[in-house]
C-alpha positions as semicolon CSV with decimal commas, in nm:
position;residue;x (nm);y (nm);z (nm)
1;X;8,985;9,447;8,656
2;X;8,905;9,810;8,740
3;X;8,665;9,939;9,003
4;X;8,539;10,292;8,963
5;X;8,476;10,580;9,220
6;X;8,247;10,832;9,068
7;X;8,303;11,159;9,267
8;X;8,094;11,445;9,304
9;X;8,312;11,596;9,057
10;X;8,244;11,340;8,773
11;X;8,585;11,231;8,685
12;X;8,648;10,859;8,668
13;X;8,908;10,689;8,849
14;X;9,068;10,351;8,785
15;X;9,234;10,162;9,052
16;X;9,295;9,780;9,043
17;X;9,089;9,587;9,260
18;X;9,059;9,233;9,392
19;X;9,396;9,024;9,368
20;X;9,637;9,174;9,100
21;X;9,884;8,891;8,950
22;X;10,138;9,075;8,747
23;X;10,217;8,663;8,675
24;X;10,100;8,397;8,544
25;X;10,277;8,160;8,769
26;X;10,071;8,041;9,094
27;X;10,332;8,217;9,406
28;X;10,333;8,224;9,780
29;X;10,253;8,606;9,841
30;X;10,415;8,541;10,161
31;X;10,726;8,395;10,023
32;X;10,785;8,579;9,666
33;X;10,682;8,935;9,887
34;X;10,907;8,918;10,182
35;X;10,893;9,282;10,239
36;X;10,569;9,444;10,149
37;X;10,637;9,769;10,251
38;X;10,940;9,760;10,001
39;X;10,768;9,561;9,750
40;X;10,493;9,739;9,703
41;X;10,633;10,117;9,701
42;X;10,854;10,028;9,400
43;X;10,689;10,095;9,091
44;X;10,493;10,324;8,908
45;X;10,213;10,458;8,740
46;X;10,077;10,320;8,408
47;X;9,812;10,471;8,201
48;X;9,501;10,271;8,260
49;X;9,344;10,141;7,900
50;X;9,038;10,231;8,026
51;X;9,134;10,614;7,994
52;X;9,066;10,764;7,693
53;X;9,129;11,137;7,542
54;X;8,774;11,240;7,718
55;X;8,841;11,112;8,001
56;X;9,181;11,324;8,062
57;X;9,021;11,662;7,954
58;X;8,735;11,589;8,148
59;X;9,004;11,560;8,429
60;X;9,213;11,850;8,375
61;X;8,888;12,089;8,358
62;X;8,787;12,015;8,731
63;X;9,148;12,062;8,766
64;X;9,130;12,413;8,606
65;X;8,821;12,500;8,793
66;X;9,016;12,461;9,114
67;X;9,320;12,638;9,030
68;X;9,142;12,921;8,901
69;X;8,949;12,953;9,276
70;X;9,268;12,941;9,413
71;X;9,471;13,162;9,168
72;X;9,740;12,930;9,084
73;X;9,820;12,960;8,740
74;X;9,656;12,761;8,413
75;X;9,837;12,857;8,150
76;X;10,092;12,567;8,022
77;X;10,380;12,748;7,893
78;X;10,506;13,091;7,840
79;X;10,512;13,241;7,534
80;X;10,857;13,307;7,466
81;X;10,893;12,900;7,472
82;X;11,165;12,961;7,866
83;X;11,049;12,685;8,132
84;X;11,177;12,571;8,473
85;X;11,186;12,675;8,823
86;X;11,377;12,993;8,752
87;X;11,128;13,113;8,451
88;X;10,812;13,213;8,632
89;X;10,483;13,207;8,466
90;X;10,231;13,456;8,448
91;X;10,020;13,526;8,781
92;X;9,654;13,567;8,729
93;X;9,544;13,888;8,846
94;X;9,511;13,953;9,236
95;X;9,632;13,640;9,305
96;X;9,757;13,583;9,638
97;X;9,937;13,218;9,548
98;X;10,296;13,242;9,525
99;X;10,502;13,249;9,193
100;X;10,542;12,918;9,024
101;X;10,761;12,785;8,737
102;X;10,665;12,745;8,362
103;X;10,689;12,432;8,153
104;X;10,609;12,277;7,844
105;X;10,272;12,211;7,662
106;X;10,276;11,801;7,653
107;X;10,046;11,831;7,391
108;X;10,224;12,075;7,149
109;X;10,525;11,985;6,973
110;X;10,798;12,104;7,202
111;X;10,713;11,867;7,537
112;X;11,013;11,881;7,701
113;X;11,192;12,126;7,898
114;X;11,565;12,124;7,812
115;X;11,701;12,232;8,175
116;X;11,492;12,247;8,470
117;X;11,648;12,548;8,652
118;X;11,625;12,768;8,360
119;X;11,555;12,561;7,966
120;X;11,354;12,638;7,715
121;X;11,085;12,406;7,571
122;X;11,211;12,169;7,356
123;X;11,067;11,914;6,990
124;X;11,155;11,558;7,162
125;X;11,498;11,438;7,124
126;X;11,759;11,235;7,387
127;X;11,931;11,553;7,440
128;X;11,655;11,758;7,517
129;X;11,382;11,481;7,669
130;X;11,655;11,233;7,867
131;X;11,902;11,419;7,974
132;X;11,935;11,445;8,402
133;X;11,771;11,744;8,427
134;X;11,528;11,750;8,156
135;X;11,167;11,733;8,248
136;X;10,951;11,535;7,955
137;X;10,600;11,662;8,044
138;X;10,469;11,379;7,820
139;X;10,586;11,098;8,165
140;X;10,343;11,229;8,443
141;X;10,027;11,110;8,455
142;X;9,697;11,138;8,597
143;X;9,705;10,818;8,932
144;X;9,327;10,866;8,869
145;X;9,348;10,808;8,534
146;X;9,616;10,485;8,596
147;X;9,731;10,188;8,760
148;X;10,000;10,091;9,003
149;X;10,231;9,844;8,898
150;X;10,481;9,668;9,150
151;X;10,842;9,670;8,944
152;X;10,815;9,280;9,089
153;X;10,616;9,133;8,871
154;X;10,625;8,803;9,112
155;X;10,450;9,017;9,384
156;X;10,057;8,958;9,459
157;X;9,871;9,202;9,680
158;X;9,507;9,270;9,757
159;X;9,378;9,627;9,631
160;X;9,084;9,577;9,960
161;X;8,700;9,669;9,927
162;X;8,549;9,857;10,212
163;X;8,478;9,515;10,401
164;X;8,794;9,343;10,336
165;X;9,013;9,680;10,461
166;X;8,806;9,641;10,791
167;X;8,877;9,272;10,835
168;X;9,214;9,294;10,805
169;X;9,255;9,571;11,071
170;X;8,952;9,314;11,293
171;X;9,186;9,022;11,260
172;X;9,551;9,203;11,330
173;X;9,675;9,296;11,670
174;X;9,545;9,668;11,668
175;X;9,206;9,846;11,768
176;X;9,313;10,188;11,845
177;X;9,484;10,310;11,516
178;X;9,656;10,675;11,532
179;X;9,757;10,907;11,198
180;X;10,030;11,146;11,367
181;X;10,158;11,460;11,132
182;X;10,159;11,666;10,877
183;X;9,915;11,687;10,576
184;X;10,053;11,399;10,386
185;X;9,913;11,189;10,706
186;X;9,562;11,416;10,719
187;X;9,477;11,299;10,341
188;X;9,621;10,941;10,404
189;X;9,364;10,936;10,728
190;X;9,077;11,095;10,510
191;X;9,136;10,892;10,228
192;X;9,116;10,535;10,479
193;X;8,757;10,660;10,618
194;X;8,652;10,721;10,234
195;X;8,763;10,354;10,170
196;X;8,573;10,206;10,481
197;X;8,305;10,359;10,412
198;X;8,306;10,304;10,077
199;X;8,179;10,683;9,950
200;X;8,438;10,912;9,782
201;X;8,144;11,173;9,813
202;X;8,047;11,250;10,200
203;X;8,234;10,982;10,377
204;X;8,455;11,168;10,552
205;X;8,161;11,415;10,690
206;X;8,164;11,434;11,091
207;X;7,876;11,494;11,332
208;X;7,986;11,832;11,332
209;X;8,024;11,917;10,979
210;X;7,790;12,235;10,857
211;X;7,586;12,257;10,516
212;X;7,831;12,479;10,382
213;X;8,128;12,266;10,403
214;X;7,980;11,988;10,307
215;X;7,910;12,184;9,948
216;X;8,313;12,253;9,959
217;X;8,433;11,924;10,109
218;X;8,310;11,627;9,930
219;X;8,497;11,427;9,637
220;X;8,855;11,563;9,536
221;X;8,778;11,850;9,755
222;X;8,799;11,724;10,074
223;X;9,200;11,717;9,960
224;X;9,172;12,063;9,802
225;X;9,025;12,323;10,026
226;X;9,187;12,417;10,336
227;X;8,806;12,416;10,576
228;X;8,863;12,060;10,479
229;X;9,161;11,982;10,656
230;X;8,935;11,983;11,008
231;X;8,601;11,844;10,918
232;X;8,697;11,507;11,077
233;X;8,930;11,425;11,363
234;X;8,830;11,053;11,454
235;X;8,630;10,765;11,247
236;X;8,390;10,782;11,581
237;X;8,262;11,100;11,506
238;X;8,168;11,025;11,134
239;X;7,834;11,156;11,013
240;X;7,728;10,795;10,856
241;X;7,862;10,526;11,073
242;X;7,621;10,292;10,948
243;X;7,826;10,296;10,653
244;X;8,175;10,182;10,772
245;X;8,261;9,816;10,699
246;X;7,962;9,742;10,434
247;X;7,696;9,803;10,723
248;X;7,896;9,678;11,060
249;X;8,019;9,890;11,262
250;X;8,409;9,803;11,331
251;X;8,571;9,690;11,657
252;X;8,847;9,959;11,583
253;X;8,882;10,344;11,610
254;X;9,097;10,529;11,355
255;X;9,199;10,894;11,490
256;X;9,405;11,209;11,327
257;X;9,612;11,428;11,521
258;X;9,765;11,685;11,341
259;X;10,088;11,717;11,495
260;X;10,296;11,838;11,248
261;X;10,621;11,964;11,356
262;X;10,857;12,003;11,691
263;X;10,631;12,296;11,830
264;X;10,384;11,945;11,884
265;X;10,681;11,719;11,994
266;X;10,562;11,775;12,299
267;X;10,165;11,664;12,225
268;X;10,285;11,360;12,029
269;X;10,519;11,253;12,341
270;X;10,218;11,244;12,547
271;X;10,024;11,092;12,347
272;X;10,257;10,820;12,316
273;X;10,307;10,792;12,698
274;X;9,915;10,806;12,734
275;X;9,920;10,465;12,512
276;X;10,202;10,317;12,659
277;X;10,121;9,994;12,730
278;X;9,795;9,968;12,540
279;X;9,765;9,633;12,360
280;X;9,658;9,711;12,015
281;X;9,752;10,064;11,969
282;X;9,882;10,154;11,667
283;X;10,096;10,505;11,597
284;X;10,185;10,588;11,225
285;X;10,333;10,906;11,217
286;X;10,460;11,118;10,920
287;X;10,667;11,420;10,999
288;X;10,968;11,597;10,888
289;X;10,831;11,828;10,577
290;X;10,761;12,109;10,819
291;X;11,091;12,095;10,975
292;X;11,285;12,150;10,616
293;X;11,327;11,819;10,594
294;X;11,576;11,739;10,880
295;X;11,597;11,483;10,965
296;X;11,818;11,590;11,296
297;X;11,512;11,831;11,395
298;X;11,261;11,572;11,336
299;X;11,487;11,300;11,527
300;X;11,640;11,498;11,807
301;X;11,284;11,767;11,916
302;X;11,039;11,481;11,779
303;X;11,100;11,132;11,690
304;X;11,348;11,000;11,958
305;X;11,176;11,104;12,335
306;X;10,822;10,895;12,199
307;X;11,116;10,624;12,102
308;X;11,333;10,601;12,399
309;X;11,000;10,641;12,672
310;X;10,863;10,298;12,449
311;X;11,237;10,161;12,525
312;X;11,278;10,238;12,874
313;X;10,952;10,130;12,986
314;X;10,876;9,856;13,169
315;X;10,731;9,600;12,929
316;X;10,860;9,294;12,769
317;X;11,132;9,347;12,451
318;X;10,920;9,168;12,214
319;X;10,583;9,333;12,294
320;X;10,622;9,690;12,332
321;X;10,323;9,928;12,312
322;X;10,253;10,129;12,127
323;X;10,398;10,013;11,786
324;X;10,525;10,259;11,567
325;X;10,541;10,331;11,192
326;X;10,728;10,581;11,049
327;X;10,594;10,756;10,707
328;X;10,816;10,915;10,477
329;X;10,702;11,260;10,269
330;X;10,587;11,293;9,909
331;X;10,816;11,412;9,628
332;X;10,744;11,768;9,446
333;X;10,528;11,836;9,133
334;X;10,566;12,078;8,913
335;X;10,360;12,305;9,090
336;X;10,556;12,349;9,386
337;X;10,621;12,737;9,411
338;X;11,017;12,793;9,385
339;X;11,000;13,003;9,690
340;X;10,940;12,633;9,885
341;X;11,171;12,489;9,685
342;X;11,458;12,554;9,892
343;X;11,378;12,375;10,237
344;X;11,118;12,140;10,017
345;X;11,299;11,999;9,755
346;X;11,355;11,639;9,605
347;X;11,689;11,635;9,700
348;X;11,634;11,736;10,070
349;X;11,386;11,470;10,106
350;X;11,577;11,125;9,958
351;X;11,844;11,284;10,166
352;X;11,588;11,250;10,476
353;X;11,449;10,972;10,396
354;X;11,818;10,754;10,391
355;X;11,856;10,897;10,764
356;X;11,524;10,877;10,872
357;X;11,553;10,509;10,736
358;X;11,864;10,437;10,927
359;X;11,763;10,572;11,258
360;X;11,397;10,406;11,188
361;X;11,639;10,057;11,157
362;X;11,793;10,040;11,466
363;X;11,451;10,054;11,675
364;X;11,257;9,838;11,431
365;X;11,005;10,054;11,328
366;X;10,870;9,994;10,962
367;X;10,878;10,278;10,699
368;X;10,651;10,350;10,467
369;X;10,840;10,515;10,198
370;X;10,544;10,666;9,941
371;X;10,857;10,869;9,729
372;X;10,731;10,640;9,413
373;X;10,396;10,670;9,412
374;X;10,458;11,057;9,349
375;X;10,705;11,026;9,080
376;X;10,556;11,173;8,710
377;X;10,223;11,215;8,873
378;X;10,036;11,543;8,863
379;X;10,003;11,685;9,222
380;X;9,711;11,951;9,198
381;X;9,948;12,221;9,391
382;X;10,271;12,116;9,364
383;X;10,251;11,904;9,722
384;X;9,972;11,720;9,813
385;X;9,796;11,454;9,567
386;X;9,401;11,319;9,522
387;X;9,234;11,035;9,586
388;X;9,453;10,733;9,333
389;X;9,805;10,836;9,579
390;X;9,598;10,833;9,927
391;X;9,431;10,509;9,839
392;X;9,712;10,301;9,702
393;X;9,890;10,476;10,022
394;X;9,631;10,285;10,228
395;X;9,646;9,953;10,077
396;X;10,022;9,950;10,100
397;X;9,899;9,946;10,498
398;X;9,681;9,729;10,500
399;X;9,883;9,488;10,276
400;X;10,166;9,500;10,569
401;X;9,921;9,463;10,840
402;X;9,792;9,203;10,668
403;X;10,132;9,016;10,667
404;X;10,207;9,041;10,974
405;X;9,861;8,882;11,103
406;X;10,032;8,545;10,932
């Protein structure tokens, strides 16, 4: 089953709703899913059969229409048939976005780029299409356009409505919930009020928010345009608040603070300390992407004061507040400009991810590792992704928080 956002944009977007089965046995969720968290991040994207040729163009013109506002380039392969990082395309004119890499038209008859440093595009073959560093346009995918698929088929989970997502918070331990970090965390946070509130369009408009960017910041744009990164700081100050929870107003408060790198270490420590203590407060923080990806930066000047102040204060082992969760960053798309590429690479971030995991073990603090959900899908700038990522993000939350009420 398939429930549809219709954005201001028009595009249609299938996500699986209700409970998904991938079995036809009757299993104990609890039992057969263990580990949500791990569960749940390992699988990938597949086509939904609900997308058709239309609906893909329809998709990839919006698309166009945003790149060309921002400059980034639209054309899908050079002309001399090169591709990769190394083999720039062609900058529109008086464009201020930085120089990105070429590949190959997934639609023409050469799909796959033979070497992603420096190839050329390729008719599909193993040699060309499977090789380590061959890129195979024809594998990424639209999330919008697709469904999430655990690779445990045993696994059930609950893609939540609007009412469901804010019962599950109601009936766990938290009421003061906190998204700490970097943009990956902003779009996760915007993307959660959009799903309480049940309105892709304007439901992530504050009290505050002016006519003109609300004409910019509704739909996919509230993850595309940069006056949308500030239009809403807390789920308090939301425009429509009659619309959160299917008409009830929640006995929760969901905040962003956009602390996104050591020159904040300082802001998230006392934020911690201020909600030390505090039954029900909840901290999930995703850093590390503006601090290349070090994880001894984002440990050492970041992480680890918050940690140890939670340790060393005076509150029983077992119930420490606040809790923490630790979020772990996005992998590239193809868009990401090559002159990023070097502190913000794929590499540089499984590479964080193992440390930031093993430090993350030995204070107990869950990690929500979202590396999957970006793998072969189209990111519209080469970092960040739309609405299909953030949501399935979100229910991967509320799925653990949903565990651990039982």
């Amino acid at each position: 089953m398939v429930f549809s956002w219709y954005l201001q944009t028009g595009f249609h977007i299938c996500v699986p709703v209700g409970k998904i089965v991938f079995s036809s046995k009757s299993l104990d969720a609890h039992l057969e899913c263990s580990n949500v968290l791990e569960n749940l991040t390992s699988g990938r994207w597949v086509v939904s059969l609900q997308s058709t040729e239309e609906k893909v163009q329809e998709y990839e013109r919006h698309l166009l229409q945003y790149w060309r506002k921002r400059g980034i380039q639209t054309e899908r392969s050079r002309k001399d048939g090169k591709c990769g990082i190394k083999n720039l395309q062609l900058k529109p004119v008086n464009s201020t976005w930085p120089d990105v890499g070429a590949w190959c038209d997934l639609y023409g008859s050469k799909p796959c780029c033979s070497e992603r440093e420096d190839g050329v595009c390729s008719a599909p073959s193993d040699r060309t299409c499977k090789c380590r560093n061959c890129i195979d346009t024809r594998q990424f995918h639209f999330a919008e356009l697709s469904n999430w698929k655990t690779k445990d088929p045993r696994c059930r989970w609950t893609n939540h409505s609007a009412e469901e997502a804010c019962t599950v918070v109601e009936r766990s331990l938290y009421d003061d919930v906190y998204f700490v970090g970097d943009s990956f965390m902003r779009n996760m946070f915007t993307t959660f009020i959009l799903l309480v509130s049940n309105d892709p369009y304007s439901g992530a408009w504050s009290k505050n928010s002016t006519t003109t960017s609300r004409k910019l910041c509704h739909g996919q744009g509230m993850y595309f345009w940069k006056e949308c990164r500030q239009m809403l700081e807390t789920m308090s100050r939301k425009l429509h608040p009659n619309q959160l929870c299917g008409g009830r107003y929640p006995n929760f408060n969901v905040t962003m603070k956009p602390f996104y790198n050591q020159k904040f270490s300082r802001r998230f420590y006392d934020l911690v300390n201020g909600l030390l203590g505090r039954k029900g407060s909840l901290v999930i923080v995703g850093v590390g992407y503006h601090m290349q990806c070090d994880a001894k930066i984002t440990i050492h000047d970041y992480i680890n004061p918050a940690v140890q102040l939670i340790q060393r204060s005076n509150q029983p082992n077992d119930d420490k507040w606040p809790k923490l969760i630790f979020a772990l960053p996005m992998l590239t798309g193809l868009l990401k400009p090559p002159a990023y590429l070097r502190l913000q690479n794929d590499e540089k971030i499984h590479r964080f991810a193992k440390q930031m995991k093993n430090y993350c073990s030995r204070y107990n603090i869950p990690v929500l590792d979202f590396r999957q959900l970006s793998k072969f899908v189209h990111s519209f700038d080469g970092t960040h992704y739309g609405v299909a990522v953030n949501l399935m993000k979100n229910q991967v939350l509320l799925n653990y928080i949903k565990q651990a009420i039982k």
